[in-house]
N, C-alpha and C positions, 0 to 999 in steps of 0.2 A: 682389804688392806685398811689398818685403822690410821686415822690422822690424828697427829701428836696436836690435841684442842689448846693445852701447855703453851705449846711451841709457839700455835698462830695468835693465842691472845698476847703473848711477849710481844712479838712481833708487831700487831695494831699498835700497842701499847708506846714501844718506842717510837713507831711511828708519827702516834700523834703528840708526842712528846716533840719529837721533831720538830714537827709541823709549828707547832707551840712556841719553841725557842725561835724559829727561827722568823715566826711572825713579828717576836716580841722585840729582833735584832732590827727586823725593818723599820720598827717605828720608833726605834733611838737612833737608827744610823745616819748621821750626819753627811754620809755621802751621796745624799738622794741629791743633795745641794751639788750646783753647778757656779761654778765664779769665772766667766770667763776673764781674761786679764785686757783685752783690748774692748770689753763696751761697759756701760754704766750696772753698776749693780742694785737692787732693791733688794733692803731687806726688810720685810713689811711684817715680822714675828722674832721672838724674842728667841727660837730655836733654831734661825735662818741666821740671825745675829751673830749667836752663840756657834754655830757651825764654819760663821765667815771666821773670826774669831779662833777660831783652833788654825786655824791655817796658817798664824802667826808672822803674818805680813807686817812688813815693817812701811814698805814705799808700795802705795796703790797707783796704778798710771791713770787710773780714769776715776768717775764721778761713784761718790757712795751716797744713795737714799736713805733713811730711815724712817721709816714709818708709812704712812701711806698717802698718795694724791688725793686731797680733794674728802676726803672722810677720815672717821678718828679713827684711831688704831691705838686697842685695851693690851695689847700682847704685849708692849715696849716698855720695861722696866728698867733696865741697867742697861749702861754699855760698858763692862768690866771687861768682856771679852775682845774687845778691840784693843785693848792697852799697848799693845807691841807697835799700831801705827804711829809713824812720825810724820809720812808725806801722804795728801793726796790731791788729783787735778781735782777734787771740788768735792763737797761735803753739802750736801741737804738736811737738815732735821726738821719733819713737819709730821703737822697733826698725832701727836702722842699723846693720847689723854692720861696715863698715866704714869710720863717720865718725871721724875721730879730733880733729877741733876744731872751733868753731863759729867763727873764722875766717872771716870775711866781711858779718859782721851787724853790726858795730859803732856803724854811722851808728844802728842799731834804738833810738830814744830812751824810747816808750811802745807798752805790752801796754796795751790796753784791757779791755772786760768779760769776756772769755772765758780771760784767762788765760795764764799758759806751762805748759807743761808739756813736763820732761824726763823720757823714759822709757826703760828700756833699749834705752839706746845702748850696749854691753858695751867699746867701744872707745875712749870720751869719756875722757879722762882729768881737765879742768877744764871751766869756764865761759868762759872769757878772751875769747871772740868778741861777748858780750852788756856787753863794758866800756862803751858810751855809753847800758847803758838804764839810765830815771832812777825810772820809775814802773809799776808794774804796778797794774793798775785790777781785774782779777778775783784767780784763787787764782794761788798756782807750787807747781807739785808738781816734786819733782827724786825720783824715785825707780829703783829695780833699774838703777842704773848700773854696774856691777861692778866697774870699776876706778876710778872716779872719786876722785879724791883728796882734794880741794879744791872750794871754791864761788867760786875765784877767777873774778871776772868782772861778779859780781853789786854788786861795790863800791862804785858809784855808786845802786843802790836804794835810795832812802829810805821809799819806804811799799809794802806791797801791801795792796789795800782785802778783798783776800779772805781766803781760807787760805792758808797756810804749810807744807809738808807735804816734809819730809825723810825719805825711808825707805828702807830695804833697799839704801843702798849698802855694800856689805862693806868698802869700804876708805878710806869717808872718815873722813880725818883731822884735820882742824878746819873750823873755820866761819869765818876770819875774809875771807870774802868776803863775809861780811853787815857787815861794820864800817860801813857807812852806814843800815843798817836804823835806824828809831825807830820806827816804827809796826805793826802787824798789824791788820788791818780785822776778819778772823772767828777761827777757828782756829790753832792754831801745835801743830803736831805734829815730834815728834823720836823717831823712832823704829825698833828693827832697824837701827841704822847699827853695822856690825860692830867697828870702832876706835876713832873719835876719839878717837887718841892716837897721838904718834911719838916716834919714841928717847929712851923713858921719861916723857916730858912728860904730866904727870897733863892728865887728859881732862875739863875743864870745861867745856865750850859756850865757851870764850873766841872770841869775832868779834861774840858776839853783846849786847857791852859797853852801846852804847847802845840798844839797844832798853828802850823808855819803856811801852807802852801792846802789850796784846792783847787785841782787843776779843771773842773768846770764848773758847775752855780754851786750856789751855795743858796739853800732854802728853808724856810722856818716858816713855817703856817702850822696855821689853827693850833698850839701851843697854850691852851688854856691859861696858865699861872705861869708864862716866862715875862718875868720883870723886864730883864735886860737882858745882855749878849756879851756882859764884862768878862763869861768865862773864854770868849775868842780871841782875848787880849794879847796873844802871840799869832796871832792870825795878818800875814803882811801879802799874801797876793791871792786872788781869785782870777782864773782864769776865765769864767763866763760869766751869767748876770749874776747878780745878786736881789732876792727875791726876800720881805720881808711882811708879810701877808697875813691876817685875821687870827692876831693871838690877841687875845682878849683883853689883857691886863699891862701889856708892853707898855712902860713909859719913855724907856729912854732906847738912843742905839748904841750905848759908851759899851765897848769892846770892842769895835771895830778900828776905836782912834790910830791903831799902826798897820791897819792896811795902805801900805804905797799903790797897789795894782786890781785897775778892775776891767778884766778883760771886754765884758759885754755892757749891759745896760743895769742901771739903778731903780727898782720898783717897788714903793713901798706903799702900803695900802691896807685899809680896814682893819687899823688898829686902833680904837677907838679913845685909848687913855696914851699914845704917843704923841710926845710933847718935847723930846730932847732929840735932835737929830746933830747934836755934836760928834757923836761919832763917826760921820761918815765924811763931818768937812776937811780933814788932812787930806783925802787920796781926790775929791772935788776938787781942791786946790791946787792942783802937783799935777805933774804930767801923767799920772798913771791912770785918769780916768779919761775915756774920749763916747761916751756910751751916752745913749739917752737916760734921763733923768725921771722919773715918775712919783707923784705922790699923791693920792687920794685918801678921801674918806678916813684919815685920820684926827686926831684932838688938834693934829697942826698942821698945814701941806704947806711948807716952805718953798719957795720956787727955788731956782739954779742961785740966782743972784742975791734971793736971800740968805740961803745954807753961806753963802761965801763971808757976807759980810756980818754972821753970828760971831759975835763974843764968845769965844769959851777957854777956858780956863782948863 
C-alpha cells in the first residue's frame, strides 16, 4: 500500500502552522490577565496596564498600583489606556522610571478611602493627567519625585478627608496647583521639599491661598528657601499642633495672622534667620489657643508673654 507523502507533508505543514498561530495568539492575548473586582490590583507592565485598560471600567471598587514596590519599573510608559476611569477606592503610582506624565487619567473625578499616592516617579515632571479629580476621600502623599516641578493638576481638588504630605521633591517649585484646596481632613505636611522658589520669587507656600481648615498639625520642616508662610493667609483653624521646624532661611511667621484655632500645642524651633513671630500673636491672644507654647534655637525665642505684648502692625 503506498502512502500519499503529499498528503502527510500538507498535513505537518498546517499543523505547525497551527502550532505557530496559535503560540503567536498566546502572547498578545490579554486575557492571560486576571482583575479581580473585590482585591487590590497590580499592574507592574505596560501590557498588564493596557489589558486592565481594554476592560473599559469606569468605577474601580478597590486599590490600583502601578508600577512596582520597592524597585524601578522600565515597562510604565503611558496610562492612555485607563481613560474610561472616573472612580477608584485608591490609586498608587510608584517607582516608574520612565513615566513622564500622568496623561490619560483625566476623566479620574474621585480617590476614595485609600488615597493617592505619588511616589518616586524620578521622571514625572507635574500632575497635569489628575486635572478632572475633584475629591480625594483618604491621604495624597506626593513624595521623592526628583524632578517634579509643580503640583500642576491637582487644581480642581477641593478637599482631601485625609493627610496631606508633600515631601522630598528636590525641585519643587511652588504649590499653586493646590489653588482649589479649602479643606485638609488629618495632617498637612510640608516637608524636605529642596526649592520652592524660582528666578528669585521668595518661597512662600503661595497655591496654598485658600486653604481654610486642617483638621490635624500642620508641619513645615527642613524647607530649605521657605521665607515665610504668607501663602496660609486664608488658613483660620488647625486642629492639632502646629510644628515650625529647621527651614533654613525662615524669617518671619506672617501668614498665619488669621488663624483663630489651635487645637494642640505651638513649636517652633531651629530656624535660625526667624525673627517675626507676628504671625501667630492673634490666635495667642484670643481664646482659640490653650496648648503649650515652645520656641528654641531660633534668631528670636520670644516667650508667652513676650509674643503678646509685640507691636505689629
Amino acid at each position: 500500500m503506498k502512502t500519499n507523502k503529499k498528503g502527510v507533508y500538507t498535513t505537518i505543514l498546517f499543523t505547525i502552522l497551527f502550532l505557530v498561530a496559535c503560540s503567536s495568539d498566546d502572547n498578545n492575548d490579554t486575557t492571560q490577565f486576571t482583575f479581580p473586582e473585590n482585591e487590590t490590583i497590580f499592574l507592574d507592565s505596560q501590557e498588564k496596564l493596557n489589558a486592565f485598560g481594554a476592560l473599559g471600567k469606569t468605577v474601580f471598587t478597590e486599590v490600583i498600583v502601578i508600577g512596582n514596590s520597592n524597585q524601578p519599573n522600565n515597562s510604565i510608559t503611558s496610562l492612555n489606556a485607563l481613560s474610561t476611569l472616573t472612580s477608584v477606592k485608591g490609586l498608587t503610582i510608584h517607582y516608574n522610571t520612565q513615566l513622564t506624565t500622568l496623561q490619560g487619567i483625566a476623566n479620574l473625578h474621585t480617590i476614595e478611602t485609600d488615597g493617592l499616592i505619588i511616589e518616586e516617579n524620578p521622571s514625572l515632571t507635574n500632575l497635569n493627567g489628575l486635572i478632572g479629580l475633584q475629591s480625594i476621600e483618604g491621604n495624597a502623599f506626593v513624595q521623592m519625585n526628583g524632578i517634579m516641578a509643580n503640583l500642576d493638576g491637582l487644581n480642581n481638588v477641593s478637599s482631601i478627608s485625609g493627610d496631606l504630605i508633600i515631601e522630598e521633591n528636590p525641585n519643587l517649585s511652588n504649590y499653586e496647583g493646590l489653588m482649589g484646596l479649602q479643606s485638609i481632613g488629618g495632617d498637612a505636611f510640608v516637608q524636605m521639599n529642596g526649592i520652592l522658589e524660582m528666578n528669585g520669587i521668595t518661597a512662600n507656600l503661595e497655591g496654598l491661598n485658600n486653604l481654610v481648615s486642617i483638621g490635624g498639625d500642620l508641619t513645615l520642616h527642613e524647607n530649605p528657601n521657605l521665607i515665610n508662610v504668607s501663602g496660609l493667609i486664608g488658613l483660620e483653624t488647625i486642629g492639632g499642633n502646629a510644628f515650625v521646624s529647621m527651614n533654613g532661611f525662615m524669617e518671619s511667621l506672617d501668614g498665619l495672622n488669621n488663624v483663630i484655632s489651635i487645637g494642640g500645642d505651638i513649636t517652633i524651633e531651629n530656624n535660625p534667620l526667624l525673627m517675626n513671630f507676628c504671625g501667630i500673636r492673634p490666635v495667642m491672644v484670643s481664646d482659640g489657643f490653650n496648648g503649650t507654647y515652645t520656641a528654641n534655637n531660633n534668631a528670636f525665642n520670644p516667650s508667652f508673654s513676650e509674643i503678646i505684648a509685640l507691636s505689629c502692625d
